[in-house]
C-alpha positions in Angstrom: -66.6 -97.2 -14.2 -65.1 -96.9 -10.9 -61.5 -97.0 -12.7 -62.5 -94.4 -15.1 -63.3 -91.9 -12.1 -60.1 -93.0 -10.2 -58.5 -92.2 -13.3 -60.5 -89.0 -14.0 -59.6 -87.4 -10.3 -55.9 -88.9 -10.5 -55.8 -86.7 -14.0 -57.2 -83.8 -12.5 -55.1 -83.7 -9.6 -51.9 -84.2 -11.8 -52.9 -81.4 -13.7 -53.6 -78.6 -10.9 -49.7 -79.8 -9.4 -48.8 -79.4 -12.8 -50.6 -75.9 -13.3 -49.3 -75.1 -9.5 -45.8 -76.3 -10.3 -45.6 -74.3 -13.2 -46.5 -71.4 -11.4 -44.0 -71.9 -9.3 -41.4 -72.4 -11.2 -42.8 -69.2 -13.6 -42.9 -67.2 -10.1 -39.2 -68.5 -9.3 -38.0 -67.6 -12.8 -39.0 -64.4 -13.1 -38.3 -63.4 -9.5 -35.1 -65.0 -10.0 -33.9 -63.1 -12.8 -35.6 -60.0 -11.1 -33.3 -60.0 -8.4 -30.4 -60.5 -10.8 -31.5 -57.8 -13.1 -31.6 -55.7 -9.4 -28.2 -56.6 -8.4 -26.7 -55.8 -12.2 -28.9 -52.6 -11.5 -27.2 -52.2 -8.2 -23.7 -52.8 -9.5 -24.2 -50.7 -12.5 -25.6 -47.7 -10.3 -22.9 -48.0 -7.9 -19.9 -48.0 -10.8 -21.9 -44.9 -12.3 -21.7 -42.7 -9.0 -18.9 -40.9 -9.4 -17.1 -39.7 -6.3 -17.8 -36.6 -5.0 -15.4 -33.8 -4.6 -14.1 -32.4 -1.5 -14.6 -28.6 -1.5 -13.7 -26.3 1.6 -14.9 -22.7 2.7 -13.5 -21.1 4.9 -16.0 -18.1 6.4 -19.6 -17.6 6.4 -18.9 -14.0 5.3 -20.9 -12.2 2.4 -18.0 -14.1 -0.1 -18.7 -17.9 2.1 -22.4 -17.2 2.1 -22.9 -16.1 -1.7 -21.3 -18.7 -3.0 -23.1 -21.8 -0.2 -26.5 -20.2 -1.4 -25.5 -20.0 -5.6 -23.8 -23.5 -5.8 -26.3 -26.0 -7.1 -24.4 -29.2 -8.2 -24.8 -32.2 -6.3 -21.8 -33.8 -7.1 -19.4 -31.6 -4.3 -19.1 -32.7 -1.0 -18.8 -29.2 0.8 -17.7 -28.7 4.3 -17.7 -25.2 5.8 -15.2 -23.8 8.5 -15.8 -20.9 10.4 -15.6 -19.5 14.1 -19.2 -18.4 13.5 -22.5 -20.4 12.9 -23.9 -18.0 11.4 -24.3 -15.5 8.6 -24.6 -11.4 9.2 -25.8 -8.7 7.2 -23.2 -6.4 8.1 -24.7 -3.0 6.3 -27.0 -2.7 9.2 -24.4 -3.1 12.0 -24.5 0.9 12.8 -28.2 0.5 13.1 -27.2 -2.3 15.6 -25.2 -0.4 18.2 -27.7 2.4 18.3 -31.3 -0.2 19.0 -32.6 0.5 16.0 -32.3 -3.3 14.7 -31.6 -6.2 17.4 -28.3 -8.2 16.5 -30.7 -11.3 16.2 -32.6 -9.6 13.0 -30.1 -9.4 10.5 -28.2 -12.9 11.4 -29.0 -16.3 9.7 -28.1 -19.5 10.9 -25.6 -21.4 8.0 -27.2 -24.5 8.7 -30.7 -23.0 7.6 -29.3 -21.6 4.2 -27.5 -25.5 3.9 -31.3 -27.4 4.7 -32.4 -25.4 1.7 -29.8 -26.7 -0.7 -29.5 -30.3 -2.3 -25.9 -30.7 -2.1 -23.9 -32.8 0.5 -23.1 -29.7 2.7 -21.5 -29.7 6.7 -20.2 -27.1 8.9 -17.7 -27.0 11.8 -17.6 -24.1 14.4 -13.8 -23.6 14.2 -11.2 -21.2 12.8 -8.4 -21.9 10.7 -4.5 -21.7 12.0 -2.4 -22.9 8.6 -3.1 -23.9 5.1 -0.9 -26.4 3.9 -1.7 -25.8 -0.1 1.1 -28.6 -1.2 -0.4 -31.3 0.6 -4.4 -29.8 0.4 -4.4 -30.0 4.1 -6.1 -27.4 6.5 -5.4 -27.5 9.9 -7.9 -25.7 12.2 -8.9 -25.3 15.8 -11.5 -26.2 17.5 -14.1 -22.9 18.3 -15.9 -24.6 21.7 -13.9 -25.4 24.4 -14.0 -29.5 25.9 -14.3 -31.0 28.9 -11.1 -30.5 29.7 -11.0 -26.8 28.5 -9.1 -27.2 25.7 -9.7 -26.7 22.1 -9.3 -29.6 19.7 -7.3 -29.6 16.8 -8.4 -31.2 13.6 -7.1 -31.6 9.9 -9.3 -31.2 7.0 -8.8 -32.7 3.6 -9.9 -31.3 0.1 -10.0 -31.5 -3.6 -10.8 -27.6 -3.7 -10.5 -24.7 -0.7 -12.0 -21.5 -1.2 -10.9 -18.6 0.9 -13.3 -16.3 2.0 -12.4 -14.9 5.9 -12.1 -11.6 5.3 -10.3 -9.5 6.9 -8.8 -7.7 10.3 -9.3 -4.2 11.1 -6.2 -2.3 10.7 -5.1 -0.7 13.6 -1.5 0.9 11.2 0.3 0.2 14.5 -0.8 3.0 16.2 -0.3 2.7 19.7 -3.0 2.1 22.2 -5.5 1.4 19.6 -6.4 -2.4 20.0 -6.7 -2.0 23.9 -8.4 1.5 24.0 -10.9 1.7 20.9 -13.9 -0.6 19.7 -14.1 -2.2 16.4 -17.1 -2.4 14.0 -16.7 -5.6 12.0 -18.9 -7.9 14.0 -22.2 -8.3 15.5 -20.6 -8.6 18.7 -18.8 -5.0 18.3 -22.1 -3.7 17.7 -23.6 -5.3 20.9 -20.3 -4.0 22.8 -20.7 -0.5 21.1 -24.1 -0.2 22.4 -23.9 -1.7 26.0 -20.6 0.5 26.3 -22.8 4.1 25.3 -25.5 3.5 27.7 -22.6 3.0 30.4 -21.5 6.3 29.3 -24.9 7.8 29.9 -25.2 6.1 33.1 -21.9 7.2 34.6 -22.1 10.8 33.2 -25.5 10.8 35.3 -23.9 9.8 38.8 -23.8 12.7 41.2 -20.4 12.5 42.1 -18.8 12.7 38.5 -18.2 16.6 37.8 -18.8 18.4 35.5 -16.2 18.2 33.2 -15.3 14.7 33.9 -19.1 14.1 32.2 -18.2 15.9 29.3 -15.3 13.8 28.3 -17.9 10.6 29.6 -20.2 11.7 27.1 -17.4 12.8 23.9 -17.6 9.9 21.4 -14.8 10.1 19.3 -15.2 8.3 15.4 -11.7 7.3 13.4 -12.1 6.8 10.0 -14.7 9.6 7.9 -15.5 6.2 5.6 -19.6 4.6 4.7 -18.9 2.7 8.2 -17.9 5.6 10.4 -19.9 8.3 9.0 -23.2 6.2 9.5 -22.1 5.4 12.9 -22.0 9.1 13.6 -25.2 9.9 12.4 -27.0 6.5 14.0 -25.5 7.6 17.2 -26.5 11.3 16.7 -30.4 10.1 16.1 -30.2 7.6 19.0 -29.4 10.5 21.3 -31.1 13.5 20.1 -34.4 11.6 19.6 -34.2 9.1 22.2 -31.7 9.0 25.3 -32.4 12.9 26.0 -35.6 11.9 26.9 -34.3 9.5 29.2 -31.5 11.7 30.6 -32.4 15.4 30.7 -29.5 16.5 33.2 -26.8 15.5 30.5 -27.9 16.4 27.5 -26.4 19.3 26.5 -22.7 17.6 27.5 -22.9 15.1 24.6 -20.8 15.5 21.8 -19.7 13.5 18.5 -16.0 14.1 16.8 -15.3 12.2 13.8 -11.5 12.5 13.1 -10.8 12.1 9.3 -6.5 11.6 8.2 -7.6 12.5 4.8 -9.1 15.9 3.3 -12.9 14.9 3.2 -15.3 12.1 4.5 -16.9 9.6 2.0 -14.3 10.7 -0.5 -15.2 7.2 -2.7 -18.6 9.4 -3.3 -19.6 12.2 -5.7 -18.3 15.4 -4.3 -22.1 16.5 -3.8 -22.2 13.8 -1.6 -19.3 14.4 0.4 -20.3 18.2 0.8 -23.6 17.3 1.9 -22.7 14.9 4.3 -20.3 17.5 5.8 -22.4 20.5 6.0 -25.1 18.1 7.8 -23.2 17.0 10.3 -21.8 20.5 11.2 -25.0 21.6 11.4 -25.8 18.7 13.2 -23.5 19.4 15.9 -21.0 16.8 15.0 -17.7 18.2 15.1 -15.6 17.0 11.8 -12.3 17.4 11.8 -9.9 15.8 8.3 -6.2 16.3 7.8 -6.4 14.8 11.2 -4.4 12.0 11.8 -4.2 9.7 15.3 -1.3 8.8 16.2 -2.0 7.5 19.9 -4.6 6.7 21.6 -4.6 6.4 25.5 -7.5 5.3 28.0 -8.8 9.0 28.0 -7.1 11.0 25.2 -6.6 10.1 21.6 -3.7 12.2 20.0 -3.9 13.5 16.3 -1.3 15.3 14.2 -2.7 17.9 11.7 -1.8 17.0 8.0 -0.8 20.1 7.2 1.2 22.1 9.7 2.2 18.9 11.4 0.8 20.2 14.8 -0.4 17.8 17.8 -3.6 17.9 20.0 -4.9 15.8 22.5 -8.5 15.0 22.3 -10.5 13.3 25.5 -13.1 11.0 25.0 -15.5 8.5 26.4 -15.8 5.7 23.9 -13.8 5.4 20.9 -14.5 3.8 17.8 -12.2 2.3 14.9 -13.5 2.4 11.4 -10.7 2.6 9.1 -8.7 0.7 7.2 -8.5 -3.9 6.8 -5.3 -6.1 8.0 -4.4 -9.4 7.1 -5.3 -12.1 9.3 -2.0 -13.7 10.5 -2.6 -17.4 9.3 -3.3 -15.6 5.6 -0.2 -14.0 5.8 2.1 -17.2 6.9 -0.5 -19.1 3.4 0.8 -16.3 1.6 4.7 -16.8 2.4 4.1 -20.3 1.5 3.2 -19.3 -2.2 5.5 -17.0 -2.5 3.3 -14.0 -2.2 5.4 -11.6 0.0 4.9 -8.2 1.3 1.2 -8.4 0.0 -1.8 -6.3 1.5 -4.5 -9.4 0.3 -4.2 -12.8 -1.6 -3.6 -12.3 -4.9 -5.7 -14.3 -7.9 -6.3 -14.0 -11.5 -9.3 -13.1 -12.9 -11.0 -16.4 -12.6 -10.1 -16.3 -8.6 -7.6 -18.4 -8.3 -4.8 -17.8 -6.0 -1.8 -17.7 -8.1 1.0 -19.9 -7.5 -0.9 -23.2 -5.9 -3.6 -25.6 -7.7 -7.5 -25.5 -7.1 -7.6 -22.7 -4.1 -9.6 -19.6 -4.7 -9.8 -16.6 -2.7 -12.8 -13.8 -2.4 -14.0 -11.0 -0.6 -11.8 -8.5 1.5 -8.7 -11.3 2.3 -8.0 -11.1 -1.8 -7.3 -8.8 -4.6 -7.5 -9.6 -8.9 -4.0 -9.3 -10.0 -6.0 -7.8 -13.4 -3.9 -8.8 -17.2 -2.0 -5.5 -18.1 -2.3 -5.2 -22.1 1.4 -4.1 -22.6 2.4 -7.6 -21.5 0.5 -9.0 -23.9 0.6 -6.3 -26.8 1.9 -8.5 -29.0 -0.7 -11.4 -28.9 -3.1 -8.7 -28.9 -1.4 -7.7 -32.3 -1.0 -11.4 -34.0 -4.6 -12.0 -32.4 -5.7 -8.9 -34.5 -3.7 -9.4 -37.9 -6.3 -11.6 -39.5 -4.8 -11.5 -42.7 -0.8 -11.5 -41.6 0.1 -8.6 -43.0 2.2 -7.0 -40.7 -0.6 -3.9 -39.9 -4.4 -4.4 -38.7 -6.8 -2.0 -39.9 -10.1 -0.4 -38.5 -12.2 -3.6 -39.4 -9.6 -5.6 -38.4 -9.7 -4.5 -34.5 -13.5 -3.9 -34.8 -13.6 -7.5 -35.5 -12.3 -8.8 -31.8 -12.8 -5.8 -30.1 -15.3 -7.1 -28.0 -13.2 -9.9 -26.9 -10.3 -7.5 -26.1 -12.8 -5.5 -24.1 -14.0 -9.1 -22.1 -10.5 -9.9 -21.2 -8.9 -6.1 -21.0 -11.9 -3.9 -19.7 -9.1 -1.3 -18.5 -9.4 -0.9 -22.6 -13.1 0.1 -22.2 -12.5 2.2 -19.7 -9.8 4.0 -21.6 -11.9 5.1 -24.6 -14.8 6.1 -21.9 -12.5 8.4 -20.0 -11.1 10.1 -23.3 -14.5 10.8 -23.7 -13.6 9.0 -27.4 -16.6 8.0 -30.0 -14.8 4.7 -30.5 -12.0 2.9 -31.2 -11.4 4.6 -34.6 -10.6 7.7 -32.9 -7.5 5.2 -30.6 -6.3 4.6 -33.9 -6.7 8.0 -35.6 -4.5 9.3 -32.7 -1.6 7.1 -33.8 -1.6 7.9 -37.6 -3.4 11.4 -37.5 -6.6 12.5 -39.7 -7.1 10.2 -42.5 -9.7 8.3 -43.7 -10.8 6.1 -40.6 -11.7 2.8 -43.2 -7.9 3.6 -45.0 -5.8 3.5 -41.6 -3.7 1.3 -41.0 -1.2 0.8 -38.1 1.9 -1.1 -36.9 2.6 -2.9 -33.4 4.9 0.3 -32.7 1.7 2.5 -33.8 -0.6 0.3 -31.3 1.6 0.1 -28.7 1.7 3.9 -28.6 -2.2 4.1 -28.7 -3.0 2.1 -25.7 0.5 3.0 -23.8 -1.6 5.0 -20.8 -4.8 2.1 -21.0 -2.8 0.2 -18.2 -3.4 3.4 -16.0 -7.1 2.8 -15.9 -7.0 -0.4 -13.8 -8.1 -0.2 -10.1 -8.4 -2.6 -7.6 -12.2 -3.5 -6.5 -13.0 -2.1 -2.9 -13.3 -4.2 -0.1 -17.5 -4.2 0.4 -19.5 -6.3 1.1 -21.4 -6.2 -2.6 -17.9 -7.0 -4.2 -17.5 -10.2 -1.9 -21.1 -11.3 -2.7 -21.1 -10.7 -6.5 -17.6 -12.5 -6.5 -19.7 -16.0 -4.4 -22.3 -15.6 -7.0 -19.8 -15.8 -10.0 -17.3 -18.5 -8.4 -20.3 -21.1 -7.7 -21.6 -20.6 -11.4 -18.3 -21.9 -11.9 -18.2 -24.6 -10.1 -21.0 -25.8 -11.1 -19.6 -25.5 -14.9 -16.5 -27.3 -13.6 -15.9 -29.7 -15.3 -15.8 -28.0 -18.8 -14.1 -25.1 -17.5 -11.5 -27.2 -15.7 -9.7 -27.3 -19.2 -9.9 -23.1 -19.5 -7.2 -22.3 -21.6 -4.6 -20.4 -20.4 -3.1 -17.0 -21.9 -3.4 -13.4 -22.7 -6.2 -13.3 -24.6 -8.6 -16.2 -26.6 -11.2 -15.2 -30.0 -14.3 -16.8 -30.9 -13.8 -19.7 -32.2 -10.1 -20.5 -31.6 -9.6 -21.4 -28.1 -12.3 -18.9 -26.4 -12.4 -19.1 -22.6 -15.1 -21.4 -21.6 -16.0 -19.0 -19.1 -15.7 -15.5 -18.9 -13.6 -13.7 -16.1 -15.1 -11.9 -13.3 -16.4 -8.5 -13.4 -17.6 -6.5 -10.7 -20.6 -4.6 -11.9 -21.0 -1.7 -9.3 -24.9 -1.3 -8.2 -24.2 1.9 -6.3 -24.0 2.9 -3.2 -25.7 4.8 -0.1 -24.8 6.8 2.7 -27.3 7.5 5.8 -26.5 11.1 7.1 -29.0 10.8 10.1 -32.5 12.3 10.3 -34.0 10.1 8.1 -32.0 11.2 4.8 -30.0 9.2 2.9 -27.4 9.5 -0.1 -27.6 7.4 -2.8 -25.3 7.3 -5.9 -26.2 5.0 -8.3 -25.0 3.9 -11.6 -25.0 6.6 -14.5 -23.7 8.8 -11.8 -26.8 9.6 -10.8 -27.3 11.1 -7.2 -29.9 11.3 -5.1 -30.0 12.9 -1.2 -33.0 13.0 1.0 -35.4 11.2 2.7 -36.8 9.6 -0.8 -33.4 8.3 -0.2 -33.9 7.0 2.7 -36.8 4.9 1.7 -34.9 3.7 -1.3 -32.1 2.1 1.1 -35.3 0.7 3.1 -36.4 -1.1 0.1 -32.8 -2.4 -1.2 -31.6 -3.0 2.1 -34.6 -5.4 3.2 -35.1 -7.2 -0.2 -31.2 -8.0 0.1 -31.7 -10.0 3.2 -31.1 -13.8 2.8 -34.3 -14.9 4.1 -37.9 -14.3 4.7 -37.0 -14.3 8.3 -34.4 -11.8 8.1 -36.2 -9.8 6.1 -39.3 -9.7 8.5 -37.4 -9.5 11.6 -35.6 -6.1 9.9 -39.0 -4.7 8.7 -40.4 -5.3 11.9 -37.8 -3.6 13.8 -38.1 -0.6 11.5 -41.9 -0.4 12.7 -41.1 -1.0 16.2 -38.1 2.4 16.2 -40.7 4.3 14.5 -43.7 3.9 16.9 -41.9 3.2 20.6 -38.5 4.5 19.9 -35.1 3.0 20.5 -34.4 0.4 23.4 -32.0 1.7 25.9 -31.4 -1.1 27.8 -28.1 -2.6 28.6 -29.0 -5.7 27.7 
């Protein structure tokens, strides 16, 4: 009995090692292959990464910014150079150098716009001295000085660089200009613009300054009768009619505003109502506008113009001067652009994908490039075979009707031909070349087409240099890239139809969104598209509205309206701060 019940425990114990064992082993097995299925995991994951490619900006402009804020693949590595850390809504500059807007308000930290992305994104405060586009090499230079007061240097690899610095103010070599005058293309012009007016108050108001010395103190002179300079005029004009002749009584009647125009009207890229509003306001205004009136030297006191049209000089004196016409070439863009072979060139020129012709994955955008745009003569021919569906030597109505919206995708210049004719449609193109027949029944020969669109080449205009050009141009780039890889393979050539070799994506097309003009006094001109114009102080609430909602964050956007509030209940600040 005592046996059996050895037995019986020696049984049981064998069976709960055996039961523990198992376990064991089953815990081992299945851990076992568990880790190995990880590490194949692992190893599979780590073969499947692809890796990433290098892309560089250069700027934090509207161009820089638009296209940081659009891209949304996470498979670029981007690294952003630029002297600045920061992004600035330069529209509201004017409003910066009169108080009505702090310089803070309408900045954005890059960083903040990267935290809000999900790509691999850094940035380095530095500026760029040479572009080696053979090797894909930037070298740049260092923006903070180090211990040893010296900037460093540093070389910056990529698979593509994107252009996007802008531009220089061009000074035209006229003498005296880049000591004597400021400049309005950065928040710290505006800051210097609006320290340096109050100085001018404050020195007018001295007792020992005579009389006439105070009235060339307080004569602000304005080159260039452009949207920058003409808004400058009239933000200045508000800041002191409303504001600083409260603060300084005994001067007031000495202040004076010239704007000096070389061509034969201010704001002359607007509707001529525009132009003559503007014009007639600031005379009555008091702002003296003189066009034809070209400078030709500028010294610490006087600024010398030669009339247009009887070629006579004057001497002007002034107080502060300000620049606001015309954009140079920044030196290390012109040295990129003798390097490609582009020579004697006022901007970059690209195609109408944005890519800088003559190198290999660089683009370039905003005010440091310009679309080199297709001309249809070159490529009348392919236009023709393109057309010919049935190879007989003519193309008829149906025929062009066919891929006429293609020619219109690649050629808009062709669009814009018919508009300006004032034409019902291409029929009527080809009516011209074979006269009044039957528009179903005409038919017409590459000698006969060539003849119908020989002015359409005439119609192409480069895009201006603003700051809603440079934006949209971002926007379109980083759709792009985020397409890359099947638009890598674009094919080349004049022109591609559905279905046989179609671009895979389209070219870029400014589409103009209009365009305003303060005047001062709380009216505004607006011209819109469908040529639709609009002047007043509905206006002015308009450019309220589209000028806040285009800010590129919440912040921004509050900071502005806030600002707005703050003008309108305690006035301007006047402090030299």
């Amino acid at each position: 009995m005592r046996n059996f019940s050895f037995f019986h425990r020696f049984s049981k114990t064998f069976r709960d090692y055996d039961s523990q064992f198992k376990l064991v082993l089953l815990c081992t097995t299945v851990s076992g292959g568990g880790l190995l299925a990880y590490g194949e995991a692992v190893a599979t994951s780590d073969a499947a990464v692809p890796e990433k490619k290098k892309v560089l900006v250069l700027g934090t402009g509207w161009a820089g910014t638009s296209f940081l804020r659009n891209l949304n693949d996470p498979r670029y590595e981007v690294h952003v150079v630029s002297p600045r850390n920061y992004f600035a809504f330069t529209p509201l500059l004017p409003s910066v150098t009169c108080g009505t807007i702090e310089a803070r308000s309408i900045v954005e930290p890059v960083r903040n716009i990267f935290r809000k992305k999900h790509v691999d994104s850094r940035f380095s405060e530095a500026e760029c001295i040479k572009i080696d586009a053979v090797n894909r090499k930037v070298y740049c230079r260092a923006n903070i000085s180090n211990n040893s007061n010296e900037k460093e240097e540093f070389v910056v690899d990529y698979d593509y660089l994107i252009i996007a610095v802008g531009a220089n103010v061009n000074t035209f070599n006229t003498p005296g200009v880049t000591e004597n005058c400021h400049f309005l293309k950065e928040v710290e012009d505006a800051q210097r613009i609006r320290r340096t007016v109050i100085d001018c108050f404050e020195r007018a108001s001295l007792p020992s300054v005579s009389d006439e010395e105070k009235k060339r103190i307080l004569h602000f002179a304005i080159v260039g009768g452009g949207p920058t300079g003409v808004e400058f005029a009239a933000a200045l004009h508000d800041y002191v009619s409303e504001d600083l002749v409260k603060l300084y009584p005994g001067v007031k009647d000495l202040f004076k505003i010239t704007l000096l125009e070389a061509g034969g009207h201010i704001l002359s890229m607007f509707d001529k109502r525009i132009t003559t509003f503007a014009e007639d306001k600031f005379r009555r205004d008091g702002i003296d506008v003189k066009t034809g009136s070209m400078v030709v030297k500028v010294s610490d006191k006087e600024i010398s113009t030669k009339e247009m049209k009887t070629g006579e000089m004057s001497s002007i004196p002034y107080g502060m001067a300000v620049w606001s016409t015309g954009i140079g070439t920044r030196p290390f863009i012109k040295d990129f652009m003798t390097q490609i072979g582009q020579i004697n060139r006022r901007a970059i020129a690209t195609d109408e994908w944005l890519r800088v012709e003559g190198t290999n994955n660089v683009y370039a955008l905003g005010d440091c490039a310009t679309i080199n745009q297709r001309k249809v003569m070159e490529d009348i021919v392919a236009i023709f075979k393109k057309t010919d569906a049935d190879n007989s030597g003519t193309i008829t109505l149906k025929e062009f009707q066919a891929v006429m919206d293609d020619i219109f995708e690649r050629y808009p210049q062709v669009e814009l031909f018919l508009k300006n004719k004032q034409m019902r449609g291409i029929a009527d193109l080809l009516e011209e070349s074979k006269g009044d027949v039957e528009k179903e029944s005409i038919e017409i020969n590459i000698e006969e087409l060539k003849t119908a669109l020989l002015n359409v080449d005439s119609q192409m205009k480069f895009l201006p240099a603003t700051a809603q050009v440079a934006s949209q141009q971002g926007a379109y780039l980083a759709k792009c890239f985020d397409r890359m890889e099947e638009c890598e393979k674009n094919p080349e050539g004049p022109i591609r139809f559905r279905g046989e070799g179609r671009h895979r994506f389209k070219p870029f097309r400014y589409k103009h969104l209009g365009q305003f003009a303060p005047l001062g006094g709380e009216q505004t001109a607006a011209q819109l598209p469908g040529d639709w114009v609009s002047i007043g102080h509905s206006s002015q609430w308009l450019w309220y509205s589209v000028y806040a909602s285009k800010q590129v964050s919440w912040r921004t956007r509050a900071l502005v309206v806030s600002d707005w509030m703050r003008r309108f209940i305690f006035g301007r600040d006047s402090s030299q701060i």
